[in-house]
C-alpha positions as CSV (number, residue, x, y, z in Angstrom):
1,X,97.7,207.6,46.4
2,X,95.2,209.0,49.0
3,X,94.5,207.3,52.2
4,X,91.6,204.6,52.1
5,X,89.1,206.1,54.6
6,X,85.9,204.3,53.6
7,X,83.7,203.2,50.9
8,X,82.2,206.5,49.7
9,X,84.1,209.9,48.5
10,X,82.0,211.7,51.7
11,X,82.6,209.7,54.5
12,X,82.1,210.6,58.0
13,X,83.7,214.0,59.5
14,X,85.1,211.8,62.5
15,X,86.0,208.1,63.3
16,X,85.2,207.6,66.9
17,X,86.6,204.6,68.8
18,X,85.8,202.9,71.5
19,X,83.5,205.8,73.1
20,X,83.1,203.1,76.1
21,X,86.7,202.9,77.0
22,X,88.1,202.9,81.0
23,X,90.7,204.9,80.2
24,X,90.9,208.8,81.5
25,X,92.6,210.0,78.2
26,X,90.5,210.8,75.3
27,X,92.6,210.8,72.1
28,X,92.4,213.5,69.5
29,X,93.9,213.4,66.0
30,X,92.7,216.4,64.0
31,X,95.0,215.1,60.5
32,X,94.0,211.9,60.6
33,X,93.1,211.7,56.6
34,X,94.5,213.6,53.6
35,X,91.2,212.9,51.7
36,X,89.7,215.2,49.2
37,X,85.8,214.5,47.8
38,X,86.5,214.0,43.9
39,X,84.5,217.7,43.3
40,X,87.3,219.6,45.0
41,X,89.6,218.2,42.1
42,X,92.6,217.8,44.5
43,X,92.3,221.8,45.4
44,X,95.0,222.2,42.4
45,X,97.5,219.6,44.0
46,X,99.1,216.2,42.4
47,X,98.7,213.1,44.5
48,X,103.1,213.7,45.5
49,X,101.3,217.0,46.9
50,X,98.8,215.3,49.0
51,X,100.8,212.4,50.5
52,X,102.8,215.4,52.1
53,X,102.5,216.5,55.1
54,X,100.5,219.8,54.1
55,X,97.6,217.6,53.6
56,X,97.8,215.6,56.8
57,X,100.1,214.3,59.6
58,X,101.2,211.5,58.5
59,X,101.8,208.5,61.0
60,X,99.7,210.0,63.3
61,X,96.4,207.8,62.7
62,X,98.2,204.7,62.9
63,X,99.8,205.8,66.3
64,X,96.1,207.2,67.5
65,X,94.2,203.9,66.6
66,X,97.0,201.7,67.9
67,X,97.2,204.1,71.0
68,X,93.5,203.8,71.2
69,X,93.4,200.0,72.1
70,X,96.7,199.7,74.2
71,X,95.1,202.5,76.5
72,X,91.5,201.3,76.1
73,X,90.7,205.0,75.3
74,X,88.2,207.0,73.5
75,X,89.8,208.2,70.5
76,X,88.7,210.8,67.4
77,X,90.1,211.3,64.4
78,X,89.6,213.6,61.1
79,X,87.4,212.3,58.1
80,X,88.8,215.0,55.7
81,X,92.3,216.7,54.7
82,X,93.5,220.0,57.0
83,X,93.7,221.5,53.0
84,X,89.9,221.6,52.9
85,X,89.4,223.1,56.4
86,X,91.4,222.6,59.8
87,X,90.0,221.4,62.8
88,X,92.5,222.6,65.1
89,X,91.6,225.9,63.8
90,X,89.5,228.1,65.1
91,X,87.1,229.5,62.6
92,X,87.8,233.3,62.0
93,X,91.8,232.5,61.6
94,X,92.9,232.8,57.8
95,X,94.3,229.5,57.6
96,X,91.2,228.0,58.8
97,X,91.4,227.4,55.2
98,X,94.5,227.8,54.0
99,X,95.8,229.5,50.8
100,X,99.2,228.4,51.1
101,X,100.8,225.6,52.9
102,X,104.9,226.0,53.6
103,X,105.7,226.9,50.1
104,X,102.5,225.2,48.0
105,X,99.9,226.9,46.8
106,X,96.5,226.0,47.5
107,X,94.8,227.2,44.5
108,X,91.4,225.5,44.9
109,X,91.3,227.7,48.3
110,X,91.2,230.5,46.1
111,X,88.6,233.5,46.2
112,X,86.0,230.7,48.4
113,X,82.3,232.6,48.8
114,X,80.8,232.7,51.8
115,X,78.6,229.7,51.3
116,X,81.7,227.4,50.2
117,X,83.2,228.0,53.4
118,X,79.7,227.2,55.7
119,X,79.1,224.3,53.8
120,X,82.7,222.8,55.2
121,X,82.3,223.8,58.3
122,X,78.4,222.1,58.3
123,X,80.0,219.3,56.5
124,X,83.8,218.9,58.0
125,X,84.3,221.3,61.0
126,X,81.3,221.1,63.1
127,X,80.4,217.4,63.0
128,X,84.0,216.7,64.6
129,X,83.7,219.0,67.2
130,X,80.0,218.7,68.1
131,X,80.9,214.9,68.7
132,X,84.1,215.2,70.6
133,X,82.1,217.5,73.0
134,X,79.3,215.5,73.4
135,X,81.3,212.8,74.2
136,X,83.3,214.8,76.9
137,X,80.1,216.2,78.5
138,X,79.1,212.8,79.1
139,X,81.7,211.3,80.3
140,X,81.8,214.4,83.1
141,X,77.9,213.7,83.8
142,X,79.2,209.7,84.3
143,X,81.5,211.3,87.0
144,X,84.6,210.4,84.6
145,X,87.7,212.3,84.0
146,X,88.3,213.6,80.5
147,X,92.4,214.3,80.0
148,X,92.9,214.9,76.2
149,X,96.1,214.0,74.3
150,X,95.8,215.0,70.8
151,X,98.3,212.9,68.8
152,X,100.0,215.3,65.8
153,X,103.1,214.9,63.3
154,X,105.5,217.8,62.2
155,X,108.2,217.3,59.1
156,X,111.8,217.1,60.2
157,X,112.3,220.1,57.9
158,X,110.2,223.2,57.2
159,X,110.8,225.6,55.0
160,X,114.5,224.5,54.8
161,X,115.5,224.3,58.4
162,X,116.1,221.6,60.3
163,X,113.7,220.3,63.4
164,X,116.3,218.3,65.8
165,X,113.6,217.4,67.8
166,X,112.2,213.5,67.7
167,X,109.1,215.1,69.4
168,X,107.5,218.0,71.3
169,X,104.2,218.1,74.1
170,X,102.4,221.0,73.7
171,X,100.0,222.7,76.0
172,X,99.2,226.1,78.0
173,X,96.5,225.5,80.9
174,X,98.1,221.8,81.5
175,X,101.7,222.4,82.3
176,X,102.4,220.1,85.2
177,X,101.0,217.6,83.3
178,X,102.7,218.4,79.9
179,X,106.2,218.6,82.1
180,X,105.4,215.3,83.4
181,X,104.6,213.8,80.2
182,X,108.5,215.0,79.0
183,X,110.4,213.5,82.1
184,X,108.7,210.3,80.8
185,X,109.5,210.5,77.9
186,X,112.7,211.6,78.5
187,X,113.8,208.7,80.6
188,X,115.2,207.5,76.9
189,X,118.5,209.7,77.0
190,X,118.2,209.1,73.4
191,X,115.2,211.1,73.0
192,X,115.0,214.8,72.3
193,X,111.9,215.8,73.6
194,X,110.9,219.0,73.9
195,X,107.9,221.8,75.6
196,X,105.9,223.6,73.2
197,X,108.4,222.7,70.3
198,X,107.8,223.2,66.9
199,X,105.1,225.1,68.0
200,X,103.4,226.8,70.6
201,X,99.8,227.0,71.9
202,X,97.5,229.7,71.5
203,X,94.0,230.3,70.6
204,X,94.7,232.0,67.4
205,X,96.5,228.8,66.6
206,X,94.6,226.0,67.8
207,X,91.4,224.3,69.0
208,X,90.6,221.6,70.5
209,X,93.5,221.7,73.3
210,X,92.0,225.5,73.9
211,X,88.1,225.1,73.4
212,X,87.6,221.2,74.6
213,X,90.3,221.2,76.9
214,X,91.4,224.4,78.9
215,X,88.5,226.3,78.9
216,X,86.2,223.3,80.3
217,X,89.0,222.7,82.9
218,X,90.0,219.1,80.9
219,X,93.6,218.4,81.0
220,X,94.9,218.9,77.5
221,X,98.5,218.6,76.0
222,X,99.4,217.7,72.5
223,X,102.1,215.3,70.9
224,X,103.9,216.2,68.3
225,X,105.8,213.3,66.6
226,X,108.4,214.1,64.0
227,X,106.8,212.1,61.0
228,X,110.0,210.3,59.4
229,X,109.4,208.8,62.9
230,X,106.0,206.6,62.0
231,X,106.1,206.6,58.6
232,X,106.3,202.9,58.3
233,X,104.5,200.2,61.1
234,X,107.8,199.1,62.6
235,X,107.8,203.5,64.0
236,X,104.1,203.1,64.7
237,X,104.9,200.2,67.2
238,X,107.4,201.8,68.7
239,X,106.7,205.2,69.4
240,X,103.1,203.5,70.2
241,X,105.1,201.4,72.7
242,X,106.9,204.8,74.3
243,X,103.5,207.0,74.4
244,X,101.4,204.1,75.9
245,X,104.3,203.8,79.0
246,X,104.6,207.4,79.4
247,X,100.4,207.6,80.0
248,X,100.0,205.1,81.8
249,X,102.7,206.5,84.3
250,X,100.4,208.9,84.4
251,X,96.7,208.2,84.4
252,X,96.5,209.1,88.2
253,X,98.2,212.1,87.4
254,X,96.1,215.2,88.9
């Protein structure tokens, strides 16, 4: 079954909350939603298909939202599935939109024109990101700080091997602060945590961390949670509980 994001099969590109909240971190969470409008006809996928990780990163809205009011941050997440376009893509990359995700398929990504691919990044891509930095550039005209923590899942195994990892912080610009965000973390000896693990950071590769967040000087790092981590509420609660003492350790942080 798909995820319940609203009342109509187009909802809104992004679900901002609490765009008056004290808190210096701004939370990002570009695979909020695995939805699909009913036109796309699932891009050639079965519902099993779509509640996979391909589609979105699961756990990661729950622990955004929840996140959200702990913090009393700003927080931004996804309207539509990565499948149909990803946000923390940048444009001109091929999987932008992908064709193939792991080992599916994406057939409804096949042979796209020109005008398919505008209209979702009028629709999907833009709308996002034209809001996240409108809320950033006012915040820095309101003399705020803007440190961004996008909030991201990864499957414990890809492609057949194994991710030991329970999470990662990623980030390139931001490394004292990504280090810093570890040794919190890692005060759980039970906790492997590690830097720029599953993946790295690059601007081939990703977005928002690069475009809203080095470039303009903001802070940026990026949580990866392994997703058989907050796939039910009791490991929303309590990797919510670890992220929102890790932060706050570090909302002075400069």
């Amino acid at each position: 079954m798909l995820a319940d994001v609203g009342a109509t099969d187009w909802p809104d590109a992004v679900e901002a909350l609490n765009e008056n909240g004290r808190s210096p971190f701004v939370l990002i969470c570009e695979h909020a939603s695995n939805h699909i409008p009913a036109e796309y006809k699932k891009l050639g996928l079965n519902d099993s298909d779509l509640a996979r990780h391909i589609a979105w990163d699961i756990g990661a809205a729950n622990v955004t939202r929840t996140l959200s009011k702990r913090l009393d941050a700003s927080a931004f997440l996804s309207g539509y599935s990565r499948l149909l376009i990803d946000l923390n893509r940048p444009l001109h990359v091929a999987d932008s939109i992908p064709l193939r995700s792991e080992a599916t398929d994406i057939t409804g990504n096949l042979s796209l024109d020109a005008s398919e691919r505008e209209r979702r990044q009028r629709l999907m891509f833009h709308p996002f990101q034209d809001r996240l930095r409108a809320h950033l550039e006012q915040r820095t005209a309101d003399g705020r700080r803007n440190v961004l923590v996008a909030v991201h899942s990864f499957t414990p195994v890809y492609l057949g091997q194994q991710r030991s990892w329970h999470a990662g912080v990623l980030f390139d610009k931001a490394a004292n602060l990504g280090q810093a965000l570890i040794a919190q973390l890692s005060r759980d000896p039970l906790l492997n945590v590690g830097a720029n693990v599953p993946y790295g950071v690059s601007a081939d590769a990703d977005y928002a961390l690069v475009v809203h967040g080095d470039q303009l000087n903001n802070p940026a790092v990026l949580i990866e949670i392994r997703n058989d981590l907050i796939s039910d509420p009791d490991g929303v609660e309590v990797w919510t509980r670890k992220l929102e003492e890790a932060l706050r350790a570090l909302e002075t942080f400069s």
